[in-house]
C-alpha positions as CSV (number, residue, x, y, z in Angstrom):
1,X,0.0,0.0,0.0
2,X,1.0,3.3,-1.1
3,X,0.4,6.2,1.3
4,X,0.6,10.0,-0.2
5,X,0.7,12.8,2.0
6,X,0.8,16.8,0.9
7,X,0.2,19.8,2.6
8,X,-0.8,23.1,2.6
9,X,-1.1,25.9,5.1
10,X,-3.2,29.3,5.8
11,X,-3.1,32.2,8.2
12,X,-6.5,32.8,9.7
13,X,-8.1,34.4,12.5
14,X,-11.3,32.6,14.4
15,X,-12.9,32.4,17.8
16,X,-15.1,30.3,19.5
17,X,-17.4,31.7,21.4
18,X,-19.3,29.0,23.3
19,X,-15.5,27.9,24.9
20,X,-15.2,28.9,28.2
21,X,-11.3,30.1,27.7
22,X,-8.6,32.6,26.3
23,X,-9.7,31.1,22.8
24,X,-13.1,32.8,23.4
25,X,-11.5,36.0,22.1
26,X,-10.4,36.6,18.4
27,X,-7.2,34.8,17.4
28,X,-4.9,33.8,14.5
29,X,-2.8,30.7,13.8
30,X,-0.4,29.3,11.1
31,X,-2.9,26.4,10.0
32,X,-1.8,23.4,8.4
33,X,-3.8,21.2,6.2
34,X,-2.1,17.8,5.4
35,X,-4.6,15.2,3.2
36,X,-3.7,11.5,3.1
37,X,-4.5,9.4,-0.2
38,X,-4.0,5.2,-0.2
39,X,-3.4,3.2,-3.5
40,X,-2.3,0.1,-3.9
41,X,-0.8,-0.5,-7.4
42,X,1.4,2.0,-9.0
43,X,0.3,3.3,-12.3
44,X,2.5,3.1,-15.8
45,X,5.1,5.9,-14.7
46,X,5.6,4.0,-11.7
47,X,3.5,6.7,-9.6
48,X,0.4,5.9,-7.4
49,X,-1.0,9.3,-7.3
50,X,0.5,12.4,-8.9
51,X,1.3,14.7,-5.7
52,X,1.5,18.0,-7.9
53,X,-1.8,17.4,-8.8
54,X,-3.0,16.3,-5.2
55,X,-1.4,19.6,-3.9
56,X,-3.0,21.6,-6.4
57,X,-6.2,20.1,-4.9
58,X,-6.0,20.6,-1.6
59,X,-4.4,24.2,-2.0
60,X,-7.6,24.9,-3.9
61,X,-9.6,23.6,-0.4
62,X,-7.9,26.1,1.4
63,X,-7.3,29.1,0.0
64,X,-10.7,30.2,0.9
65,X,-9.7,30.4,4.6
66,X,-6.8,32.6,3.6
67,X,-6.3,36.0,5.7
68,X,-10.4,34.9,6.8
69,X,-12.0,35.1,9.7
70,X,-13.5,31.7,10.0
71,X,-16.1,32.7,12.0
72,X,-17.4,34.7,8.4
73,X,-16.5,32.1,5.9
74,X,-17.6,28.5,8.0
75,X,-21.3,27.6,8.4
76,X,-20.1,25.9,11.7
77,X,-17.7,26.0,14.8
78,X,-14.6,27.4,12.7
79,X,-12.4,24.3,15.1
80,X,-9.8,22.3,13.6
81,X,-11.7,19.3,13.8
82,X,-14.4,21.0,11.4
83,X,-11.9,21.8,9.1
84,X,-10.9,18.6,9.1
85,X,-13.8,17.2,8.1
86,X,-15.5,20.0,5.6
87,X,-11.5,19.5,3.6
88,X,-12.4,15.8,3.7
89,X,-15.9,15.8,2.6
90,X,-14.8,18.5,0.0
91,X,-11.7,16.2,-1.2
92,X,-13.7,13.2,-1.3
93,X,-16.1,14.1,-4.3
94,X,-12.8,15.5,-6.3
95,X,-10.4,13.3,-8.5
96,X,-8.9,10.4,-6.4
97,X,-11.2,11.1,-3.3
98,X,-11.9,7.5,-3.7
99,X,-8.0,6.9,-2.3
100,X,-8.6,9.6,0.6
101,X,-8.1,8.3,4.2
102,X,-7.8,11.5,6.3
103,X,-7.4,15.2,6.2
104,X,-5.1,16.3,9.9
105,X,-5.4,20.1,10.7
106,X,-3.0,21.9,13.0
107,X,-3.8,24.7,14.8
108,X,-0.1,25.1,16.3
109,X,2.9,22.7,16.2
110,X,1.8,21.2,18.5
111,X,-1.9,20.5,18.3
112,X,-3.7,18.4,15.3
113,X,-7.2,16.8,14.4
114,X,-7.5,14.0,12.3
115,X,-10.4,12.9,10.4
116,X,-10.8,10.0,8.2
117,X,-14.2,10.0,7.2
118,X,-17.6,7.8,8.4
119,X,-15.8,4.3,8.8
């Protein structure tokens, strides 16, 4: 099994305003989106996936959130677990979304939330 991996990242501002917490009040983070594809068979060229194109996908996911408030552009709690999820779904009916497994956002280095879709 072949696993792909690219990423892409966005500055945005968001708040959540039901948290009881500093993150209550509006702030911005470095986000990072990284998608996951799985195929197993490589195709003529000896590639699974091409990654350029994969990048250009998911860059085209996020550059809506770029320099955003997400509380403005997201029909939900603007969390990185939403993100997660509304990249997946959004992934999912592109080309190759058949081969997606998971979409991770990070809000800092040291924070991430995974999703991989209804399993």
């Amino acid at each position: 099994m072949y696993l792909l991996k690219v990423e892409a990242s966005f500055d945005a501002a968001h708040r959540l305003p039901k948290y009881n917490g500093p993150c209550a009040r509006v702030h911005g983070h470095h986000w990072v989106v990284q998608a996951t594809w799985a195929k197993d068979k490589l195709g003529e060229h000896g590639i699974a996936i091409d990654l350029v194109v994969l990048r250009r996908l998911l860059r085209q996911m996020v550059t809506i959130y770029d320099h955003q408030s997400l509380n403005q552009v997201m029909s939900c709690a603007p969390t990185s677990e939403n993100l997660a999820r509304i990249t997946f779904e959004r992934l999912q009916k592109l080309d190759f979304g058949g081969f997606l497994t998971q979409v991770a956002v990070e809000e800092t280095p040291w924070s991430c939330a995974v999703y991989t879709g209804d399993n």
